[in-house]
Backbone as a chain_set.jsonl record, in Angstrom:
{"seq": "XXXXXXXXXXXXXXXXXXXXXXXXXXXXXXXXXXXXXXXXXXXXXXXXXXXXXXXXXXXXXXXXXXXXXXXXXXXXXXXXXXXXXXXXXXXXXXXXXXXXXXXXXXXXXXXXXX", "coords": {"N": [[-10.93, 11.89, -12.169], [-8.525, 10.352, -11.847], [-5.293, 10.711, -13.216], [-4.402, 10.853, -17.214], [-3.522, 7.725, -18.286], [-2.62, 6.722, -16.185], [-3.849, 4.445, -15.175], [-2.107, 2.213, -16.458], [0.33, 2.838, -15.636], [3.358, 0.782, -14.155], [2.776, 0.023, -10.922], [1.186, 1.452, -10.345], [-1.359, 0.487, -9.46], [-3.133, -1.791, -7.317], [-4.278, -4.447, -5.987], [-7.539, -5.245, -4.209], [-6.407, -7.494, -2.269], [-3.918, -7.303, -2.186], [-3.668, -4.116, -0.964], [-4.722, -4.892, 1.527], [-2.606, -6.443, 2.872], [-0.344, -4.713, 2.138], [-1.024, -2.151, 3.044], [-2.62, -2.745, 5.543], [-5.746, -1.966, 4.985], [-9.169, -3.154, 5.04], [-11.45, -4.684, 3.213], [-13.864, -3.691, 3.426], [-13.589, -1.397, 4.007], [-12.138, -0.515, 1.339], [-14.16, -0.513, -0.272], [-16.079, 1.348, 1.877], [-14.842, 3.76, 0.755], [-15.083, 3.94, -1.879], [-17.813, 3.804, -2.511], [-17.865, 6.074, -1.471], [-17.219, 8.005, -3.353], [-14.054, 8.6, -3.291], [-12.09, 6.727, -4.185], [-11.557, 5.57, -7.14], [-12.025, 2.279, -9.187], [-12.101, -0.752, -11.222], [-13.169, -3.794, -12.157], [-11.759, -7.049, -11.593], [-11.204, -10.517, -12.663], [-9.726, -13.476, -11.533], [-8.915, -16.701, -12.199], [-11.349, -17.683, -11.981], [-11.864, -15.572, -9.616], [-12.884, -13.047, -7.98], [-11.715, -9.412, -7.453], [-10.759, -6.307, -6.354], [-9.375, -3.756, -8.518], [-7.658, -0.892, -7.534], [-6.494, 2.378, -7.404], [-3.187, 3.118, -6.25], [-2.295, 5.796, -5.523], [-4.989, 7.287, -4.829], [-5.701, 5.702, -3.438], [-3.94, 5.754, -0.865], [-4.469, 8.585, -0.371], [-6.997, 8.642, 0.583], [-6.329, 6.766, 2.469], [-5.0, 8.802, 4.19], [-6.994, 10.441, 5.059], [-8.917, 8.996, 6.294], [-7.636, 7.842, 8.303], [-5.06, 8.787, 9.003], [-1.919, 10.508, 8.564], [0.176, 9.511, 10.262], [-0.47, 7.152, 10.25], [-0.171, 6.302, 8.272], [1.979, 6.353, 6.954], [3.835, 4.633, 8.657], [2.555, 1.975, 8.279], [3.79, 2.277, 5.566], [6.704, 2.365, 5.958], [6.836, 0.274, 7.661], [6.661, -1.82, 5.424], [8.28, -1.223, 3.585], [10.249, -2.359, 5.152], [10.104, -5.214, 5.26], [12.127, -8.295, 4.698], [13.504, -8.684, 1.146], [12.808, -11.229, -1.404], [15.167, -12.001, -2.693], [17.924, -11.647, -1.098], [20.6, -11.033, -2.042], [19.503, -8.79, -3.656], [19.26, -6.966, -1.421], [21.411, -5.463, -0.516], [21.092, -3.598, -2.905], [18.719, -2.357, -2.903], [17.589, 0.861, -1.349], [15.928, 1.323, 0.419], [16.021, -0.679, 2.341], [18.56, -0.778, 3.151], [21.548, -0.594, 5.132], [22.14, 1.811, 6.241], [19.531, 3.168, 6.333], [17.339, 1.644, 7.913], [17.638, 1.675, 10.843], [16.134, 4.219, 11.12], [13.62, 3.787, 9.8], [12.615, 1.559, 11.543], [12.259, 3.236, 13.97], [10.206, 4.411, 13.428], [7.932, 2.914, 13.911], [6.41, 0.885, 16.009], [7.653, -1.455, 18.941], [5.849, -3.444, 18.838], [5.199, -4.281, 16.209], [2.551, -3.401, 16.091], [-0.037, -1.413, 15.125]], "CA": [[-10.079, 11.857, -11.012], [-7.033, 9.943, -12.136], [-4.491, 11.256, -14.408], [-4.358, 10.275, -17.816], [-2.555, 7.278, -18.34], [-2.554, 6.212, -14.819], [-4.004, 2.891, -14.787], [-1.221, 1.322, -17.145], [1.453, 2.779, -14.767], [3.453, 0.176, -13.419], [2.995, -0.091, -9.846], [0.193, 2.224, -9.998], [-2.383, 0.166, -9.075], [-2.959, -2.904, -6.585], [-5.8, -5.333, -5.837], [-7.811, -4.855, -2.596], [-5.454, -7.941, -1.61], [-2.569, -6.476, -1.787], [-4.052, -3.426, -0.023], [-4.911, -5.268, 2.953], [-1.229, -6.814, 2.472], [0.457, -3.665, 2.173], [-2.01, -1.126, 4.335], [-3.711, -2.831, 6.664], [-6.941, -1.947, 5.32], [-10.031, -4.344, 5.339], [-11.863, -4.744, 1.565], [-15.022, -2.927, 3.624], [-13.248, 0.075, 3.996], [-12.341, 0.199, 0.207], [-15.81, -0.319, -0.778], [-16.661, 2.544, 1.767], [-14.052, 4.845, -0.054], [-15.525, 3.931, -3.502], [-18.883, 4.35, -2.229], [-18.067, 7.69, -1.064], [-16.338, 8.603, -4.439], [-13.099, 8.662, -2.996], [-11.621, 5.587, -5.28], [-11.59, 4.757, -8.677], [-11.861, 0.964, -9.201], [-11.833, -1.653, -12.003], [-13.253, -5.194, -11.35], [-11.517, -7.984, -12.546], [-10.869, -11.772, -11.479], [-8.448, -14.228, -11.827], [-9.618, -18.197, -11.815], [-12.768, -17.099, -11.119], [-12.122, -15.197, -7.838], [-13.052, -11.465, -8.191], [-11.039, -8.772, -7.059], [-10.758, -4.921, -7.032], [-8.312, -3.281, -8.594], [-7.862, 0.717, -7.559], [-5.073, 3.514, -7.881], [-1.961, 3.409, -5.025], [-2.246, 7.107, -5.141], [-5.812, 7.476, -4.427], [-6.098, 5.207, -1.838], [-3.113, 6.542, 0.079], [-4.797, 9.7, -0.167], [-8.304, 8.247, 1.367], [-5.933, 6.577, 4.054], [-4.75, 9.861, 5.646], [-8.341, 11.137, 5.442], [-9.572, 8.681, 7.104], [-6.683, 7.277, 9.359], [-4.178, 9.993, 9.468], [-0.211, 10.645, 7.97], [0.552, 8.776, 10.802], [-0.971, 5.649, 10.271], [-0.061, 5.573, 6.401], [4.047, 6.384, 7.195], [4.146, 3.417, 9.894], [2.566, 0.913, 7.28], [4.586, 2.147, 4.399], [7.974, 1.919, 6.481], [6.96, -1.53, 7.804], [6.502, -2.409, 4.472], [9.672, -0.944, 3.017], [11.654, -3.202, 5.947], [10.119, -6.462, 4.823], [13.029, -8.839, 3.646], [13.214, -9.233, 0.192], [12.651, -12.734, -1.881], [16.151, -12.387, -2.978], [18.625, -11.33, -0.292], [21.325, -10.233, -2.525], [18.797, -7.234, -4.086], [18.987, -5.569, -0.379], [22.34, -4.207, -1.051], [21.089, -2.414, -3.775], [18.015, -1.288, -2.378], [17.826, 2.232, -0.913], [14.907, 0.758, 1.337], [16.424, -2.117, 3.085], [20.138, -0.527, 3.031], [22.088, -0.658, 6.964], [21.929, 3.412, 7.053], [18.308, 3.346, 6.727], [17.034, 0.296, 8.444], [17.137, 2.003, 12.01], [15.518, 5.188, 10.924], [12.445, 3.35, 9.676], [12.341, 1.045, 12.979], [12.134, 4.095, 14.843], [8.747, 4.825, 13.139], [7.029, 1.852, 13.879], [6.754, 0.731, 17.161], [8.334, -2.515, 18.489], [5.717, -4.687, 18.288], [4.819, -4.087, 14.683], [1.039, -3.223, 15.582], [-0.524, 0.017, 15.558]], "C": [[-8.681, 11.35, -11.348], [-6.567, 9.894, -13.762], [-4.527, 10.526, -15.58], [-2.819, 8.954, -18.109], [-2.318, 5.933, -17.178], [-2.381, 4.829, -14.277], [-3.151, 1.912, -15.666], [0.033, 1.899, -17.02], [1.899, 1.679, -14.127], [3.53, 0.285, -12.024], [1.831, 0.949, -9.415], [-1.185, 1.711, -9.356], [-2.369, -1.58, -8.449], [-4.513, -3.239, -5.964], [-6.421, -5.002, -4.228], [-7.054, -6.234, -1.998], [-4.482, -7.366, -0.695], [-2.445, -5.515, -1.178], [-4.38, -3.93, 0.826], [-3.517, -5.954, 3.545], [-0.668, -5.804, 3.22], [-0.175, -2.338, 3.169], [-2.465, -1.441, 5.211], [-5.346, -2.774, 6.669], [-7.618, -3.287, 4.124], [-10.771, -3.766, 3.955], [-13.329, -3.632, 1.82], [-14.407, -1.423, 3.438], [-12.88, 0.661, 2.497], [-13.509, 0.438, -0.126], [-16.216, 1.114, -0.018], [-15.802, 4.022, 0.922], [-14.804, 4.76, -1.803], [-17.14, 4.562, -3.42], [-19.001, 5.63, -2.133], [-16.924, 9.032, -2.259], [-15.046, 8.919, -4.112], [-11.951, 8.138, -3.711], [-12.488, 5.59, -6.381], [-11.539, 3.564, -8.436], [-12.3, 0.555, -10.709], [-11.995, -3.013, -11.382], [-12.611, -6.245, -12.305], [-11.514, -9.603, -11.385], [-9.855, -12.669, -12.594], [-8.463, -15.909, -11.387], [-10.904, -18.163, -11.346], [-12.986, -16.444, -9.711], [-12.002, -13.483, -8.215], [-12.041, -10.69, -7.141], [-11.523, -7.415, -7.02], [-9.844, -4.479, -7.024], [-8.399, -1.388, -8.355], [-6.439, 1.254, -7.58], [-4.482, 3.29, -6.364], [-2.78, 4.741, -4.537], [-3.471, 7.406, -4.062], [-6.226, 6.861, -3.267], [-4.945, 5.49, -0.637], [-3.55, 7.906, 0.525], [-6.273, 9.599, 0.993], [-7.339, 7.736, 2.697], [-5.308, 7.893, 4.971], [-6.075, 10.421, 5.415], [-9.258, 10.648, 6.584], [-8.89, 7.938, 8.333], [-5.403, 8.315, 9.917], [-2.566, 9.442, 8.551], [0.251, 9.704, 9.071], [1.064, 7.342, 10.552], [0.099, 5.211, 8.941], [1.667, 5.598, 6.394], [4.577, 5.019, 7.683], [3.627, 2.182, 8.89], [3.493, 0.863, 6.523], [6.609, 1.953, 5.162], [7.875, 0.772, 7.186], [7.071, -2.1, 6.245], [7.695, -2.732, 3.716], [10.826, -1.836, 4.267], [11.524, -4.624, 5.937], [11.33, -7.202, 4.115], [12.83, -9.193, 2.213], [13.502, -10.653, 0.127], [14.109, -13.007, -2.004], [17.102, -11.686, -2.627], [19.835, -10.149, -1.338], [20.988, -8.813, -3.734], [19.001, -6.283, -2.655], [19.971, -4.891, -0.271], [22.04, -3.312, -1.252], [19.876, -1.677, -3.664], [17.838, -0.528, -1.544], [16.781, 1.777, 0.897], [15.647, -0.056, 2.321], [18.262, -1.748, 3.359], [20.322, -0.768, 4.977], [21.735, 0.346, 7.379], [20.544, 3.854, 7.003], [17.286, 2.801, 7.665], [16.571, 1.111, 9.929], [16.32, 3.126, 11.812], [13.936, 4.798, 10.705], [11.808, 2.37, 10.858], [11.989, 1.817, 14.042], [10.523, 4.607, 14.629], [7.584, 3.875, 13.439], [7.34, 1.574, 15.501], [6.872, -1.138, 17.476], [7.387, -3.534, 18.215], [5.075, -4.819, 17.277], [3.539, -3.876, 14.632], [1.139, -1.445, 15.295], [-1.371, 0.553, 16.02]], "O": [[-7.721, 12.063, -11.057], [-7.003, 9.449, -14.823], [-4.695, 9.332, -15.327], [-1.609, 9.184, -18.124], [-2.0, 4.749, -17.293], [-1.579, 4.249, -13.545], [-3.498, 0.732, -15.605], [0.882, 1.722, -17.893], [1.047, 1.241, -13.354], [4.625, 0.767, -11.734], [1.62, 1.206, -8.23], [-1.98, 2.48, -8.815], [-1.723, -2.462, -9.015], [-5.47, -2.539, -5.633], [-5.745, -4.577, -3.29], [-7.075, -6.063, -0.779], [-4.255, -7.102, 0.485], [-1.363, -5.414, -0.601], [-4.482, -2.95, 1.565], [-3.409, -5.962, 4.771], [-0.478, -5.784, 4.436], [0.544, -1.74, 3.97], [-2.877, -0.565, 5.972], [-6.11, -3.162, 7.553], [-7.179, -3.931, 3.172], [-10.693, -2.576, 3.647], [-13.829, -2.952, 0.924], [-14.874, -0.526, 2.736], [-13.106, 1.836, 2.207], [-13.92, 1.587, -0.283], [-16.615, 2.039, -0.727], [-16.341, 5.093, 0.642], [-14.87, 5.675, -2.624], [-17.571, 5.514, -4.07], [-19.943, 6.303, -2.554], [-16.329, 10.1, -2.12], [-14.709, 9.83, -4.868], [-10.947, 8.825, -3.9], [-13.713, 5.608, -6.501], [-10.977, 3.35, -7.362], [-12.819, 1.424, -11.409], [-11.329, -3.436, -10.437], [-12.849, -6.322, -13.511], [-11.683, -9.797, -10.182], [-9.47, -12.584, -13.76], [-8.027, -16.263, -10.291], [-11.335, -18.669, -10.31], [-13.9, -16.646, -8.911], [-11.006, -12.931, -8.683], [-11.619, -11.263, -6.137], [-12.605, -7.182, -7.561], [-9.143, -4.473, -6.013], [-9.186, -0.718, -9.023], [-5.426, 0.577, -7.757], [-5.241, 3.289, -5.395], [-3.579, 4.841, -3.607], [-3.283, 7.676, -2.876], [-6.904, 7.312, -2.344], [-5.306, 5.38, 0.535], [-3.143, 8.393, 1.579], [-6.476, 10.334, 1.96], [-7.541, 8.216, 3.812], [-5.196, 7.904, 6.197], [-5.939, 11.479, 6.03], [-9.966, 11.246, 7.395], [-9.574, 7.489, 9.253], [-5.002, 8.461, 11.072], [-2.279, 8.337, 8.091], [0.947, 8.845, 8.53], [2.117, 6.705, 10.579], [0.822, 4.235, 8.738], [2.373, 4.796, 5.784], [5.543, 4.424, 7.205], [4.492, 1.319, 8.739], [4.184, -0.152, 6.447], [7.5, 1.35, 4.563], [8.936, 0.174, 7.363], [7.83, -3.065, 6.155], [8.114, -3.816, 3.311], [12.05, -1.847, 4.134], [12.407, -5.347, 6.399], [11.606, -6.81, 2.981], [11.958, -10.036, 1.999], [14.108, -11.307, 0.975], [14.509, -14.075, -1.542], [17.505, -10.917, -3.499], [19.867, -8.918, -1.335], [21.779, -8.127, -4.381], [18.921, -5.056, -2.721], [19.818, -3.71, 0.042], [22.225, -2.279, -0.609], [19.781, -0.554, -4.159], [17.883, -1.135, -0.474], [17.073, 1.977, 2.076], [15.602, 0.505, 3.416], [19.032, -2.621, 3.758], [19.445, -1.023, 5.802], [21.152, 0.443, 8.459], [20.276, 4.899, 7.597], [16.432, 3.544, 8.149], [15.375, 1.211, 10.203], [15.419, 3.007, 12.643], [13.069, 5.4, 11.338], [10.598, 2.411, 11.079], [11.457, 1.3, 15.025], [9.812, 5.083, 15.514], [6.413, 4.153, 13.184], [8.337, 1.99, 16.091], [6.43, -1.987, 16.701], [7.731, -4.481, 17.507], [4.157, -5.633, 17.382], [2.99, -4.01, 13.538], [2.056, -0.624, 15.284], [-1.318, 1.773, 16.177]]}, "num_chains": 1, "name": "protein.A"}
């Protein structure tokens, strides 16, 4: 399933943390995506606290299957309007710029649920 290479892409792959972080979804719902061969995963831990690590791609792909283009746009443009750690990067990112800012507010609705 995933390309060669893949998993030692940077940014290619994120912990079911950071997927509940960054998506919204709950560690059950990866498990049922892995269960249902949908995800790739890799277990690792870190101080002794286990994790799972799986592919961006693939699980963006399981979230419009099982939530819709909708859903997965409105996370990823909340996500992309989070302030950065260090103010003077939002200049220079394309994400966080002035002429984008309302365009992605418009996708989300105001009170940041969904």
């Amino acid at each position: 399933m995933a390309e060669y290479g893949e998993w030692n892409r940077k940014g290619a792959t994120l912990s079911d943390v950071t997927a509940k972080d960054e998506y919204g979804v709950s560690r059950d719902f990866i498990i049922a995506g892995i269960e249902a061969n949908k995800l790739e995963y890799r277990e690792g831990s870190i101080w002794g606290n286990p994790y799972l690590r799986i592919l961006r791609s693939q699980l963006e792909k399981y979230i419009v299957e099982q939530l819709g283009t909708e859903y997965l746009m409105k996370v990823k443009n909340r996500t992309e309007l989070r302030t950065p750690v260090m103010p003077d990067l939002a200049a220079r990112s394309i994400g966080r710029s002035p002429l984008r800012r309302p365009t992605l507010q418009k996708t989300i609705d105001t009170t940041g649920r969904f």
